[in-house]
C-alpha positions as CSV (number, residue, x, y, z in Angstrom):
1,X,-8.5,-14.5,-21.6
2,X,-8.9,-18.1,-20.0
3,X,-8.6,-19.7,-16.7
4,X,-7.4,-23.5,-16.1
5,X,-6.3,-25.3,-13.1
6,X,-3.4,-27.6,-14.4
7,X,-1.2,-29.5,-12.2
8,X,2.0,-30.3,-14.5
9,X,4.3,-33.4,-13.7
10,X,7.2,-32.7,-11.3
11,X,6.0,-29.4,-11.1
12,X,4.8,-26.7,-8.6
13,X,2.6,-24.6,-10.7
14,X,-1.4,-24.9,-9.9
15,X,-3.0,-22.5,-11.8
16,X,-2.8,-20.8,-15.2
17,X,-4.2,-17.4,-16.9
18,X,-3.5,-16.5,-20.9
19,X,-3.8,-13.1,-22.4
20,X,-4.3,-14.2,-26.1
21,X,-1.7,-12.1,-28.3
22,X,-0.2,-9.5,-26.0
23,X,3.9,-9.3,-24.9
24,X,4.1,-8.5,-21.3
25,X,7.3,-5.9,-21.4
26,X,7.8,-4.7,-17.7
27,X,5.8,-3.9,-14.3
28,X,5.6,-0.7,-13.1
29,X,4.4,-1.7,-9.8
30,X,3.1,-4.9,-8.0
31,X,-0.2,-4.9,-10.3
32,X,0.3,-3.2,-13.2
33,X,2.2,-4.8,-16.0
34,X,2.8,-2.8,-19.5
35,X,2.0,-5.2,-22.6
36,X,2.5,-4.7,-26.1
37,X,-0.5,-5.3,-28.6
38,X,-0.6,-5.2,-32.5
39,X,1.5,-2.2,-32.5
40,X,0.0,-0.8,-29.3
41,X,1.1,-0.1,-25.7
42,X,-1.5,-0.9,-22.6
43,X,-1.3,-0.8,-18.6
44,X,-3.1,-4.3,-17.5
45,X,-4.0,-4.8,-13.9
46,X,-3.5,-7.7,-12.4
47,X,-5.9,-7.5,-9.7
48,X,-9.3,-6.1,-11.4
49,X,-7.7,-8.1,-14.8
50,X,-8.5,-4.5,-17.4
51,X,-6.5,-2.8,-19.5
52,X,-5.8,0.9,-19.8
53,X,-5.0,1.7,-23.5
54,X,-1.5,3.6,-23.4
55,X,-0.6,5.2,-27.1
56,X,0.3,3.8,-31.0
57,X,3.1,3.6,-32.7
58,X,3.2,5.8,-35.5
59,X,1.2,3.8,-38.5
60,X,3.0,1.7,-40.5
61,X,1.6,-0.7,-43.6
62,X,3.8,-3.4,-42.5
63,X,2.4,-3.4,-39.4
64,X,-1.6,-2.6,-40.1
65,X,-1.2,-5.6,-43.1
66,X,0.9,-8.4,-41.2
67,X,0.8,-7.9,-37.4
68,X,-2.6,-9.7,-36.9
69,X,-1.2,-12.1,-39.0
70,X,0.4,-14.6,-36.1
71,X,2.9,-16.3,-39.0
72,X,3.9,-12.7,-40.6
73,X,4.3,-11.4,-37.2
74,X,6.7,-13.9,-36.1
75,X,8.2,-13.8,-39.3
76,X,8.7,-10.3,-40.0
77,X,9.8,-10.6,-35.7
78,X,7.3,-7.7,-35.8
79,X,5.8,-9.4,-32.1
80,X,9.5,-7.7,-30.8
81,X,9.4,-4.8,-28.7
82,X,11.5,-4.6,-25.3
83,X,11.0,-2.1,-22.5
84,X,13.2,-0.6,-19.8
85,X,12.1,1.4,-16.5
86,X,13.3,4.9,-16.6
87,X,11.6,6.3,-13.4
88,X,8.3,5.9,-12.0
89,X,6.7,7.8,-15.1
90,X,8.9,7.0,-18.0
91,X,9.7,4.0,-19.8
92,X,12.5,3.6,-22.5
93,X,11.1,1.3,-25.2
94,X,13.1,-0.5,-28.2
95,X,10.4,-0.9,-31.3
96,X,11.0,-1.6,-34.8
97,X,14.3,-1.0,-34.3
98,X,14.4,2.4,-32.7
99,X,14.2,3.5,-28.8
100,X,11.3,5.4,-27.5
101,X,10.5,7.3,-24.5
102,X,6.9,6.4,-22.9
103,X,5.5,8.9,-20.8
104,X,2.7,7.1,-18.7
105,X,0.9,10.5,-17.2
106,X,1.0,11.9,-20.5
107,X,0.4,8.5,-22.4
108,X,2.9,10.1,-25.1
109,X,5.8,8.4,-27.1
110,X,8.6,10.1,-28.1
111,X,10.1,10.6,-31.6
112,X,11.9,7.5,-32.0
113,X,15.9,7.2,-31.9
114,X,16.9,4.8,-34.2
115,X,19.0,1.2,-32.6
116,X,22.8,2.1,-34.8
117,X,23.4,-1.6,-34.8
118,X,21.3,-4.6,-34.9
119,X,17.7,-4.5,-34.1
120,X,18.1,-4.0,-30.8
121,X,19.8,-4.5,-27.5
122,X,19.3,-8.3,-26.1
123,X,19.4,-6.3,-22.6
124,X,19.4,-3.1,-21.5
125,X,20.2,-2.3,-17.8
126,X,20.1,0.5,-15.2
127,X,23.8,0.9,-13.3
128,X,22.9,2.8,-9.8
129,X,25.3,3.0,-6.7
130,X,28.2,0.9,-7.9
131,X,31.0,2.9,-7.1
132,X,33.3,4.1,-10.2
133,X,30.3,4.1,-12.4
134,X,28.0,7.2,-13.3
135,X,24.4,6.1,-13.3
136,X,22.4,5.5,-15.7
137,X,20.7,2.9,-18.8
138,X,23.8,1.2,-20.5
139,X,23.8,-1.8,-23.2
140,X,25.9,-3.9,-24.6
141,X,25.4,-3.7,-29.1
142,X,23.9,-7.3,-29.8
143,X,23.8,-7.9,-33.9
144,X,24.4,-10.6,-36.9
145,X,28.4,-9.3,-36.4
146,X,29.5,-11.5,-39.3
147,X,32.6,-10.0,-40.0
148,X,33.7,-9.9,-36.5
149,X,33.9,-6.1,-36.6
150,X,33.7,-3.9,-33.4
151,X,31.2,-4.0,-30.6
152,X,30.7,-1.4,-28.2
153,X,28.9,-1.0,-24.7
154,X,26.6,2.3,-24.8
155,X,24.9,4.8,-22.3
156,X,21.6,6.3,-22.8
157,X,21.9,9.9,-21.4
158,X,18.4,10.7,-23.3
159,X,15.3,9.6,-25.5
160,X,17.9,11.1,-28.2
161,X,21.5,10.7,-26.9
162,X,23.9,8.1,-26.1
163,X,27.8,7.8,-26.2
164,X,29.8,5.0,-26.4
165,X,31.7,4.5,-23.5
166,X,33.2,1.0,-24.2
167,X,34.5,-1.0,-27.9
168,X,35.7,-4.7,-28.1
169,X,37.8,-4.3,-31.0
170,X,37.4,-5.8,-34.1
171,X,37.8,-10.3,-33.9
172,X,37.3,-10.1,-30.0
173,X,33.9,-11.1,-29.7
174,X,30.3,-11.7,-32.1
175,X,28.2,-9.2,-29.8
176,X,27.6,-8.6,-26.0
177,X,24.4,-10.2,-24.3
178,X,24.2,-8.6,-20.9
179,X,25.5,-6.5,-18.6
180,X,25.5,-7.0,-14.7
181,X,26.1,-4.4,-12.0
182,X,27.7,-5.4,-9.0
183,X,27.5,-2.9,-6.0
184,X,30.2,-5.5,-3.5
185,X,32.7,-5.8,-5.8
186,X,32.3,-2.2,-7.6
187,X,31.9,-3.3,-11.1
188,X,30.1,-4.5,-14.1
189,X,30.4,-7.8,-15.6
190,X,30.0,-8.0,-19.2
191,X,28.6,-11.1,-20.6
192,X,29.6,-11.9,-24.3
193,X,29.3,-14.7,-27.2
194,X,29.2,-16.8,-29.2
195,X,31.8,-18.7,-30.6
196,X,34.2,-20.2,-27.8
197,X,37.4,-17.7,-28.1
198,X,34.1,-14.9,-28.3
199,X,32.8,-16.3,-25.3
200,X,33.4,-15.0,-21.7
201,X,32.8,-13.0,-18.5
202,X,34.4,-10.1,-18.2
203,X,34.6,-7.7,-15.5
204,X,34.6,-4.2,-15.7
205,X,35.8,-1.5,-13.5
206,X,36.0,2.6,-13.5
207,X,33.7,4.1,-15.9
208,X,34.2,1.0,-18.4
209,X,38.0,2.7,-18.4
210,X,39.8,-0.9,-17.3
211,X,37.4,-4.3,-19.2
212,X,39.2,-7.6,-18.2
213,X,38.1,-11.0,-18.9
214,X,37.9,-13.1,-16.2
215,X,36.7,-16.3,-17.6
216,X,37.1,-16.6,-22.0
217,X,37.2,-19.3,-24.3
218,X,34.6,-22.0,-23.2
219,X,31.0,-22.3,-24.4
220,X,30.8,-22.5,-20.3
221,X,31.2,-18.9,-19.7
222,X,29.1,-18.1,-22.5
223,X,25.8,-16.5,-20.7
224,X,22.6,-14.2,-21.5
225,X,21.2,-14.4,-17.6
226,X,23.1,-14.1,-14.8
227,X,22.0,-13.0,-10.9
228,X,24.3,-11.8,-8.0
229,X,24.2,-13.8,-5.1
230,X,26.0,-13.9,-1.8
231,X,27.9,-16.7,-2.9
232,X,28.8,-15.1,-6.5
233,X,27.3,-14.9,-9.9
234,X,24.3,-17.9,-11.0
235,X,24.3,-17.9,-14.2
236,X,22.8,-20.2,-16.6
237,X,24.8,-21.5,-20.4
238,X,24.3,-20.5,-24.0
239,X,25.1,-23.1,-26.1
240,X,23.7,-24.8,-29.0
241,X,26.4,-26.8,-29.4
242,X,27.5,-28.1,-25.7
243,X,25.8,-29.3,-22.6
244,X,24.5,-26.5,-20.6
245,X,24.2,-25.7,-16.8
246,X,23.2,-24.0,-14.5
247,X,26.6,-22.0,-12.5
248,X,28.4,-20.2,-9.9
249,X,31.2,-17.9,-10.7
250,X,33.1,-17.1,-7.4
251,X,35.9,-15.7,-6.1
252,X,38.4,-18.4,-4.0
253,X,41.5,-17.5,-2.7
254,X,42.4,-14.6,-5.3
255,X,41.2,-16.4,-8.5
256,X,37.7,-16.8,-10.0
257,X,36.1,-20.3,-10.7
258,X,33.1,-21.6,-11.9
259,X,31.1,-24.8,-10.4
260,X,28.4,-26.3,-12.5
261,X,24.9,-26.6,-9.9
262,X,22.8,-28.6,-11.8
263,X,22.5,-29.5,-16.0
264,X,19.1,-28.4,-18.2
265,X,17.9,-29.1,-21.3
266,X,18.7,-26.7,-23.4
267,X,20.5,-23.1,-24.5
268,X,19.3,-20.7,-21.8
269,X,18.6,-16.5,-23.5
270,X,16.1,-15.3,-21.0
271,X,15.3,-15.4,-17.1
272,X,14.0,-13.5,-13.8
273,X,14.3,-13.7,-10.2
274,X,10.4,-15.0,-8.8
275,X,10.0,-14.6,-4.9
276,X,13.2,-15.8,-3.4
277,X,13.9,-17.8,-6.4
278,X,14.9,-17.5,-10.3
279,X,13.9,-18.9,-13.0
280,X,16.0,-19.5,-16.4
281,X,13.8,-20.4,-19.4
282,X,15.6,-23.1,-22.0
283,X,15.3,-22.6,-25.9
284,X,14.8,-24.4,-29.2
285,X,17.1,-23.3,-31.6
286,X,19.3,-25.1,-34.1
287,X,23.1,-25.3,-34.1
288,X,25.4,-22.1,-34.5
289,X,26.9,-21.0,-38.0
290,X,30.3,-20.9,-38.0
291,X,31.2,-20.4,-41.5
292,X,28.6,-17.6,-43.4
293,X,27.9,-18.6,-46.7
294,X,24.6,-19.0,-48.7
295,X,24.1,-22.9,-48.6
296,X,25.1,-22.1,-44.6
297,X,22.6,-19.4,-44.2
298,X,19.9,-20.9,-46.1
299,X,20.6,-24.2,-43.6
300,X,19.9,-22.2,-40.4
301,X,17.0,-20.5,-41.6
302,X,15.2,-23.6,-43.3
303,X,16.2,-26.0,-40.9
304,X,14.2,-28.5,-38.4
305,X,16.9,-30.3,-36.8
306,X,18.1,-28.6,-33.0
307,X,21.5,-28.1,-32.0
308,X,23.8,-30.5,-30.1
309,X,23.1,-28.7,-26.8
310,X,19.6,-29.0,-27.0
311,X,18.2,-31.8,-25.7
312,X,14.6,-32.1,-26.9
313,X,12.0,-30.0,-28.8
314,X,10.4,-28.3,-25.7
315,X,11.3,-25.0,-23.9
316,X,11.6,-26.0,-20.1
317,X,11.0,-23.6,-17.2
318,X,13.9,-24.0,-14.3
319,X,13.1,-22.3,-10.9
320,X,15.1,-22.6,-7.8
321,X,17.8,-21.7,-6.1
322,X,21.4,-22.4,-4.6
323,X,20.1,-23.7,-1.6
324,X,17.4,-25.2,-2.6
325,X,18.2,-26.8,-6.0
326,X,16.5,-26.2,-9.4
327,X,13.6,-28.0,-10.9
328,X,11.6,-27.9,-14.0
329,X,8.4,-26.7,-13.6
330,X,6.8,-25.9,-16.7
331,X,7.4,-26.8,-20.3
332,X,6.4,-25.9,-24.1
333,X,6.6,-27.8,-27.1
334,X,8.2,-26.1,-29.8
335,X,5.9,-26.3,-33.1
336,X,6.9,-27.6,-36.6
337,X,8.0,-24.4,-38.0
338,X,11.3,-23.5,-39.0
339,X,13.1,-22.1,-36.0
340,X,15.7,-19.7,-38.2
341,X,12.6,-18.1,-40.5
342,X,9.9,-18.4,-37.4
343,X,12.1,-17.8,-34.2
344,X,12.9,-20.1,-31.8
345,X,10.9,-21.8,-29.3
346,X,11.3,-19.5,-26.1
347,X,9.5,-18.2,-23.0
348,X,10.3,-15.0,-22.2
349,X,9.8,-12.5,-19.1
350,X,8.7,-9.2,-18.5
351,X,11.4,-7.1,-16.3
352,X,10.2,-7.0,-13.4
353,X,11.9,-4.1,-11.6
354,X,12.8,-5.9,-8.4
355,X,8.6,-5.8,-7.4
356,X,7.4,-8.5,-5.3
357,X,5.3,-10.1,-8.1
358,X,2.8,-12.4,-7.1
359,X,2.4,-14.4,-10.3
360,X,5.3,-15.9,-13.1
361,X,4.8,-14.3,-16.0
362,X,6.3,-15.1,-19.4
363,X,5.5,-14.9,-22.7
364,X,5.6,-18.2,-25.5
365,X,6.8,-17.8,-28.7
366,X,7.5,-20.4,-31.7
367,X,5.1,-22.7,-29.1
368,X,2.4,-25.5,-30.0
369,X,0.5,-23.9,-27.6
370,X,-0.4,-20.3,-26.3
371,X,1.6,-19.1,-29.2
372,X,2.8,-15.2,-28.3
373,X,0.4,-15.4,-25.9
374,X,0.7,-14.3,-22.2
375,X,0.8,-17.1,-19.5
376,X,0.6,-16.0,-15.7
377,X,1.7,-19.4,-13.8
378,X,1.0,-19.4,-10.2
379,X,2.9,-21.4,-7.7
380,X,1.7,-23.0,-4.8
């Protein structure tokens, strides 16, 4: 770990910290953040700046030979491992492409459920108090759907059990990328991609029992990150291929609308709210396939060249709000890798469980610098 003071252009950020080759995952309180290590789990503490070894993953030769390896990690996208609060002892993690139940007292992992499609779930989110709705861990199925085939919103009852208790039928959408509960207008939006007839905002109602769209068929209601807000639903776009924004979804005079804020460089996967703010993270990624053959395939994995929406070759770091505006604090330049073999260029965050968190975290990936490293940014 290193400490720099670095005043970035245009920016508000004064100081940084790196934690060299760990994921931060999710905080568990105001000072203790759970990271994921070279197959490892630890409790690091913020204040004193140690870490508390948790447990292992059960040994694996892919892991012991590549995972040191920073290429074969990012590669073999063994760095990927998400993690969701279950209560104030257990924590539901999604590794190598299973779900696990941490216990932190015990500093035990569960026999691992394996993910039925994809590698895993882009989000996974707790539903609590919204009237209609049972509570509980639900997720939307996010996978390579090339055939357009069914997608299905799930809950998690247990570290073993789940049921389905929503499906997009088959040439409705690619996959689902987040789920938003909504305790004023007693629902769930549903957030889908990727294509623009795929693309949308739906809103769900009653157990998942009535699924609407509200908005559908634009790359501008295509969205990974979206916050409630007294005015509506922020969101930021997905789009390789389009201009993206920052938006509000509201409700005027019976109908639903959406009013661009404020346009950013880039596709926007991952975000957090920070204080009284949020922040959306931009990524590098190169443009969409639409038509899956070989030659098409071998293109998006091989290629240099970023999509139309993407407006340079650096992940930028938007923090703000509706009153106050958005501005781009921070920024990463992607390397020279390719970004469909090697990832794309991203910062991502930790979940942070609605703690007052003193510091931004995020992690880099596919970066020139502080490469899957840790970076705790602190505003002034």
């Amino acid at each position: 770990m290193f400490e720099t003071n670095q005043t970035l252009s245009q920016s508000i950020i004064v100081n940084m910290t790196i934690l060299k080759r760990c994921r931060p995952l999710l905080f568990v309180s105001e000072n203790q953040l759970l990271l994921y290590k070279q197959n490892r789990i630890y409790l690091y503490n913020l204040d004193s700046e140690k870490f508390e070894y948790l447990v292992s993953f059960e040994f694996s030769v892919k892991y012991f030979l590549f995972d040191s390896i920073p290429l074969f990690s990012r590669l073999l996208r063994l760095n990927s491992c998400n993690a969701v609060l279950l209560d104030d002892n257990h924590v539901l993690l999604v590794f190598n492409k299973s779900f696990y139940e941490l216990d932190l007292q015990k500093k035990s992992l569960s026999i691992g459920m394996p993910v039925s499609k994809g590698s895993r779930p882009l989000n996974m989110v707790r539903v609590e108090g919204v009237e209609g709705f049972d509570d509980g861990l639900y997720y939307g199925e996010y996978f390579d759907n090339a055939y357009r085939g069914e997608v299905s919103v799930k809950q998690i009852f247990a570290k073993d059990r789940e049921k389905i208790v929503y499906t997009f039928l088959p040439n409705t959408i690619y996959h689902v990328h987040n789920l938003l509960p909504d305790k004023s207008n007693q629902c769930v939006w549903v957030f889908t991609g990727d294509l623009d007839n795929e693309s949308g905002i739906w809103k769900a109602t009653n157990n998942f029992s009535k699924v609407e769209p509200v908005k559908i068929g634009s790359q501008l209601y295509r969205a990974c990150v979206a916050f409630i807000v007294p005015e509506g639903i922020l969101y930021a776009t997905d789009s390789q291929e389009e201009a993206n924004y920052i938006c509000l979804l509201y409700e005027e005079d019976g109908e639903y609308k959406v009013r661009k804020i404020q346009e950013i460089s880039g596709p926007v996967i991952y975000g957090t709210k920070y204080r009284d703010g949020y922040c959306f993270s931009t990524t590098v990624e190169p443009a969409i396939v639409k038509k899956y053959s070989r030659k098409e395939m071998l293109r998006y994995l091989l290629t240099l060249k970023k999509g139309k929406g993407v407006k340079d070759y650096k992940s930028h770091l938007y923090l703000g709000s509706l009153k106050n505006g958005f501005r781009d604090v921070y920024s990463a330049k992607k390397d020279l890798l390719p970004m469909g073999l090697f990832q794309f260029g991203s910062l991502t965050f930790p979940e942070t469980n609605n703690f007052f968190i003193s510091k931004l975290v995020l992690y880099q990936i596919a970066t020139v610098r502080h490469d899957m490293d840790t970076v705790f940014l602190v505003a002034d």
